[in-house]
C-alpha atoms as a printed R data frame, in Angstrom:
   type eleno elety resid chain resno       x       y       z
1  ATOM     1    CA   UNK     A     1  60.091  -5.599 -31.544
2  ATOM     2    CA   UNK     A     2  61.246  -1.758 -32.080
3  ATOM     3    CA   UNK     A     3  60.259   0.462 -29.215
4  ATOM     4    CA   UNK     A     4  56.945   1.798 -31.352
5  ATOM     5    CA   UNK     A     5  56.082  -1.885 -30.991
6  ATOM     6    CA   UNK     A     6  55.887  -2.101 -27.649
7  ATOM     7    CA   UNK     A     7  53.870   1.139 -26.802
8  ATOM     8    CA   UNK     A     8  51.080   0.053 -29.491
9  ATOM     9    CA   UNK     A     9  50.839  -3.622 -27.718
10 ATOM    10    CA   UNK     A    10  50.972  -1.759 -24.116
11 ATOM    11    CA   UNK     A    11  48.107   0.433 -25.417
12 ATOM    12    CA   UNK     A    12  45.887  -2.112 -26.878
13 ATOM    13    CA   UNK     A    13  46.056  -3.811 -23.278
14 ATOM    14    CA   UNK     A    14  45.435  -0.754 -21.348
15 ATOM    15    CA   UNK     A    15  42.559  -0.447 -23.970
16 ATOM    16    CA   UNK     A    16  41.126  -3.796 -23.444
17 ATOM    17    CA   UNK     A    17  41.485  -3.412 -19.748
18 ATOM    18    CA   UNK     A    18  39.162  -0.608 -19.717
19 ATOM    19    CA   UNK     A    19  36.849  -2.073 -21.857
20 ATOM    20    CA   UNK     A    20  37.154  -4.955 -19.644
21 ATOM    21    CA   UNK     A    21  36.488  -2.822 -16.772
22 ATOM    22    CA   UNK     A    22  33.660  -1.123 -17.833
23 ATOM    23    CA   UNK     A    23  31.908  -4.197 -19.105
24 ATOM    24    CA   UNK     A    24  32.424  -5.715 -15.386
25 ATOM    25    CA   UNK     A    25  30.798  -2.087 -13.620
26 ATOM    26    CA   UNK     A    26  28.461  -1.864 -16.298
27 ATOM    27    CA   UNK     A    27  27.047  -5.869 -15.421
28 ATOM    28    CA   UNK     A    28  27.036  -5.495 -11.504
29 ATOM    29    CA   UNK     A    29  25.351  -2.293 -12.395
30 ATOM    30    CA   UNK     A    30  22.575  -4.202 -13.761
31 ATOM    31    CA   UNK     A    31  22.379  -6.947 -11.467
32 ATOM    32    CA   UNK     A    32  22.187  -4.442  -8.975
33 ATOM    33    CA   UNK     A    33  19.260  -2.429 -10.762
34 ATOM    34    CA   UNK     A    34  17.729  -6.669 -11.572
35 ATOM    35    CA   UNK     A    35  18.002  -7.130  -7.517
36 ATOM    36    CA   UNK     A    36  16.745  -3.981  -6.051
37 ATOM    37    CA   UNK     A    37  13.677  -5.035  -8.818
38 ATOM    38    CA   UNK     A    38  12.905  -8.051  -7.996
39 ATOM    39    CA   UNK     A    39  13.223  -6.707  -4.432
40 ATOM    40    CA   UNK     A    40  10.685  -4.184  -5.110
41 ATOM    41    CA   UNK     A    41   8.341  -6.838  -6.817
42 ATOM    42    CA   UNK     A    42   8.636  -9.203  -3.570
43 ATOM    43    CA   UNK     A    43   7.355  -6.309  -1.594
44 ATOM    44    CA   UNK     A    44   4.345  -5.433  -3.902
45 ATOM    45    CA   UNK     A    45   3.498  -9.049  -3.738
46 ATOM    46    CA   UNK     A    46   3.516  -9.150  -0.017
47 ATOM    47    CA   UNK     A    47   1.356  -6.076   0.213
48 ATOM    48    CA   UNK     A    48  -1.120  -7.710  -2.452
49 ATOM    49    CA   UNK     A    49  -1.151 -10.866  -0.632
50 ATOM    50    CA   UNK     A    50  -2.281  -8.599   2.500
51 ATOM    51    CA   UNK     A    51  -4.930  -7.343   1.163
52 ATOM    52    CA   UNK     A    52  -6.332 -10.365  -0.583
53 ATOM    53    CA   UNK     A    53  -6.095 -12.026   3.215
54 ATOM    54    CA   UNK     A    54  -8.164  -9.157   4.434
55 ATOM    55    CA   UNK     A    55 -10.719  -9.150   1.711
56 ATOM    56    CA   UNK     A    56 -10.613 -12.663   2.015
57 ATOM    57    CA   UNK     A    57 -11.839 -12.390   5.784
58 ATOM    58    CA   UNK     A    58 -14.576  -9.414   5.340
59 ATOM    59    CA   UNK     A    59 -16.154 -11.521   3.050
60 ATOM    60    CA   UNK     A    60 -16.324 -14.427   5.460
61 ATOM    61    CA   UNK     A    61 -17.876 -12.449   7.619
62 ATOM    62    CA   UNK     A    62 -20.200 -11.139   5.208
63 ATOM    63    CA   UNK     A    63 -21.268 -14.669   4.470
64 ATOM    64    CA   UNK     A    64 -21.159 -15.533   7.918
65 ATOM    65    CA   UNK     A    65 -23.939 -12.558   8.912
66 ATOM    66    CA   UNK     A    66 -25.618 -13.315   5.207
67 ATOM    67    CA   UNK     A    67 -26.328 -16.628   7.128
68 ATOM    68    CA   UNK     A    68 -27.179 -15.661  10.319
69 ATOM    69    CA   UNK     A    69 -29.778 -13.287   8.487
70 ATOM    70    CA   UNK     A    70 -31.321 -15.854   6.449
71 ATOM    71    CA   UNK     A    71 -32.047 -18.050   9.474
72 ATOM    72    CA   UNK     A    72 -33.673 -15.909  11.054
73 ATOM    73    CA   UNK     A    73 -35.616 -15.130   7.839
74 ATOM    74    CA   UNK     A    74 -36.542 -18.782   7.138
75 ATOM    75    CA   UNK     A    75 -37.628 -18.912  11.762
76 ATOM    76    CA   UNK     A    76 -39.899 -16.040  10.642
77 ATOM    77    CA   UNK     A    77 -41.683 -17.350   7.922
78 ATOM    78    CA   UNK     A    78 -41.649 -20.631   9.558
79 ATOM    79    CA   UNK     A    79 -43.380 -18.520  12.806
80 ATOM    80    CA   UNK     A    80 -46.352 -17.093  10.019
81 ATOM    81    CA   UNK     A    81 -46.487 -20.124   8.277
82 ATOM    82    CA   UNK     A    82 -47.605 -22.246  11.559
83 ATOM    83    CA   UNK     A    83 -49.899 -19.066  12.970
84 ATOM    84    CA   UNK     A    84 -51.844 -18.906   9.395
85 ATOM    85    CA   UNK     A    85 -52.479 -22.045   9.711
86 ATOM    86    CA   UNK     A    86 -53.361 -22.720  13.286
87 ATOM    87    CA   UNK     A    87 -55.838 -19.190  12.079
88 ATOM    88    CA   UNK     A    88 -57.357 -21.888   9.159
């Protein structure tokens, strides 16, 4: 090979090792961007999650006092029902 040669092969590898390189920051660039999203996701999941467990116990309690109020209801009309007819 004459000397032009070898400078046009030593520049086509120096050219393919930058491409090279950039390919490999542009990729860990993105699986850094994929991780810190998925990341992000995990944490809005947790927080929904959270929230659902809280709902999830008001409305026990909800049902819980919708209960209690209803017994009472049914020992009040039970209460009228024997007077009216202890009345008859």
């Amino acid at each position: 090979m004459n000397d032009s040669g070898w400078t046009d092969l030593a520049g086509a590898i120096g050219a393919g090792g930058v491409f090279l390189f950039l390919i490999v920051v542009v990729w860990q660039v993105a699986a850094t961007w994929r991780a810190r999203m998925l990341a992000a996701r995990e944490e809005q999941y947790k927080k929904l999650a959270m929230k659902y467990a809280q709902l999830l116990e008001d409305n026990v309690e909800l049902h819980r006092r919708t209960l209690d109020e209803l017994t009472q209801a049914r020992g009040s009309i039970a209460s009228m029902e024997k007077m009216m007819r202890e009345i008859e």
